[in-house]
C-alpha positions, 0 to 999 in steps of 0.5 A: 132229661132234667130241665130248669127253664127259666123265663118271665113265662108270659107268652104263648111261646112259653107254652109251647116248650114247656108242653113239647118238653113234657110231651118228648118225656123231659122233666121241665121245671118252670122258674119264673121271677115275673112280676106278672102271672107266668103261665101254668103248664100242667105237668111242669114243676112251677116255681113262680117268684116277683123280684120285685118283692122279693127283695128291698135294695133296688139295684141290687135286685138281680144280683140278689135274685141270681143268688136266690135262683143259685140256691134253687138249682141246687134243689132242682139238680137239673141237667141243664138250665135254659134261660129266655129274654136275656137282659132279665131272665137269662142274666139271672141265669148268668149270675147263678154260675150254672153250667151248662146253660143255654141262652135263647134269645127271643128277638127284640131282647137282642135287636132293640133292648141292647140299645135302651141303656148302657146298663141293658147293654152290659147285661146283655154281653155279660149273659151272652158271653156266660151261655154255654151256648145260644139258640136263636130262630134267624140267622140275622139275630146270629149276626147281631149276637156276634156283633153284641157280644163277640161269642164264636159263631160256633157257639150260636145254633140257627133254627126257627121254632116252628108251628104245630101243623095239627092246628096250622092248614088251610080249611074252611072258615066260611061261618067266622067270614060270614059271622062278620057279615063279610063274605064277599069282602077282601080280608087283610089279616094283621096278628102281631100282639099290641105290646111293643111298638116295633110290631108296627101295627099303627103303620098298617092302621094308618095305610088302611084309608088310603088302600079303601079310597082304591079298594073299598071292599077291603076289611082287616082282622087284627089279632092281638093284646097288649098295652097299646090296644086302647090307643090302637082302638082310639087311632082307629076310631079317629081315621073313622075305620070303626066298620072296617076294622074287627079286634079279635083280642087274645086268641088261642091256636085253634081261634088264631087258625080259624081267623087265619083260614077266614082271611085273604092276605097276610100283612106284617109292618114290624120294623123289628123281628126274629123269625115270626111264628105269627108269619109261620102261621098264617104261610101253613094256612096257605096266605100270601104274605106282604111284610116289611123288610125285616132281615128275618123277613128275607129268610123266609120271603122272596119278593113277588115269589111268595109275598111282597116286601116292602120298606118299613115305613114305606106308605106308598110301596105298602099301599101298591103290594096290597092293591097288587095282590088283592086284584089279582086271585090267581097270584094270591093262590100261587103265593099262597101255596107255595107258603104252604110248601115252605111251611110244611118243610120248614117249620114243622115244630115237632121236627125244629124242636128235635133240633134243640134236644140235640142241642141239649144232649151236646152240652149234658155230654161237655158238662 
């Protein structure tokens, strides 16, 4: 199948389509208009634009890129066109007129972005109501694109994306511990990419004094780049965490499984989410998991089952599910495999992504 994706391209999580597509025999063509550079997928045709070039008149910057996308889709002649990060992308793909088209939204473009302006509003119910159909990873995200756009339930698909188990299980990560010098620490993981505030990460910073005043032998890993890192790195050094605290940087799967599996807990303070792949990987690496009350959350962690869920926010529910979990080896086990069970059933990639090609498949056969 001929497939015309069109997103800013700038995540991991745009790799990860485009190398499944290329790998279940489809022929992905790659449209980015993202000022920064999109990611380059060996084997994807790459049509890589900056609108912000591209054109002189401002506020005419989208309609005349919906243009200019409506003139390359008749070169490309694709099956289907699948749009991501709705306000942009996908509304650009809603102004080419093309049919059909899948929308994705990503998460925070549907639960935060909506709510920045009136303007950001209207592209996001215009985008929505376009699509042919919608894909989303939670069923709470479903909910909220009703709510934004009044689309049919029938309209909008509910699968996560998942994991590539190949990289994600538990195995032994005793060199990168000791590397650290923290082989007899208690290891609390945080892997949420510093771009956006929603990801919480300051919360799980800002706790971290009051957890090593109960349990001084705690060290946290944090994964992750972005525009807050200096000021991460700053919050860091003025709560005197410097020794407590490893910034891992930007990571690939297998380095993001190693730190994983060098790891004791999980934790996740986002006051915003879809389904987290960044949760998906460290349940497939047998962590137990303590995260906030996110709904997506709820779908894949029950309260002192599998993890803990705690009040975003909540300074104190946070700091007492940590010291619960870190004293207690025997629960962390049982959490942790019991993750690895869900993980293995649930968010298996090469068995998800089936789930969008039958999606694909229903609207090359409408169209």
């Amino acid at each position: 199948m001929r497939i015309a994706y069109l997103s800013r391209g700038d995540s991991v999580y745009d790799h990860r389509f485009l190398e499944k597509m290329i790998e279940r025999g489809h022929e992905p063509h790659f449209i980015s208009y993202n000022a920064r550079q999109p990611v380059n997928v060996q084997g994807a045709k790459n049509y890589f634009f900056n609108y912000n070039t591209m054109h002189r008149i401002r506020y005419l910057v989208m309609f005349q890129t919906g243009c200019h996308l409506r003139k390359l889709l008749r070169i490309i002649k694709p099956d289907i066109l699948h749009t991501g990060w709705v306000p942009d992308h996908g509304f650009i793909g809603a102004l080419s007129g093309f049919h059909p088209t899948l929308s994705m939204p990503w998460g925070s473009d549907v639960l935060i972005r909506p709510y920045d302006s009136f303007w950001a509003m209207l592209k996001t119910r215009i985008t929505l109501r376009r699509a042919d159909m919608i894909t989303c990873d939670a069923q709470s995200v479903k909910d909220q694109i009703i709510k934004l756009s009044g689309c049919s339930p029938k309209k909008i698909i509910v699968f996560p994306w998942g994991i590539d188990l190949k990289n994600f299980y538990p195995k032994d990560s005793g060199k990168l511990r000791k590397k650290l010098g923290w082989e007899y620490k208690k290891v609390l993981i945080c892997t949420r990419n510093f771009d956006i505030r929603a990801h919480g990460v300051e919360y799980f910073i800002r706790v971290l004094p009051a957890i090593l005043n109960r349990h001084p032998v705690v060290r946290v890993i944090l994964v992750g780049a972005g525009r807050l890192e200096q000021e991460y790195r700053k919050l860091v050094s003025s709560l005197g965490l410097d020794d407590v605290v490893h910034f891992a940087g930007w990571v690939n799967e297998i380095q993001m499984a190693e730190y994983l599996n060098a790891s004791d807990i999980y934790v996740s303070t986002s006051l915003s989410d879809g389904t987290s792949c960044s949760l998906l990987e460290a349940m497939a690496c047998g962590l137990p998991v303590v995260v906030s009350d996110v709904p997506a959350n709820l779908e894949w962690v029950k309260d002192g089952d599998n993890g803990y869920i705690v009040p975003r926010k909540d300074k104190n529910q946070l700091i007492e599910a940590f010291i619960a979990l870190s004293n207690d080896i025997q629960l962390q086990e049982r959490m942790g495999g019991h993750n690895l069970q869900i993980a293995r059933e649930r968010a298996d990639w090469d068995k998800n992504f089936s789930k969008l090609e039958d999606v694909y498949n229903r609207l090359v056969a409408a169209y």
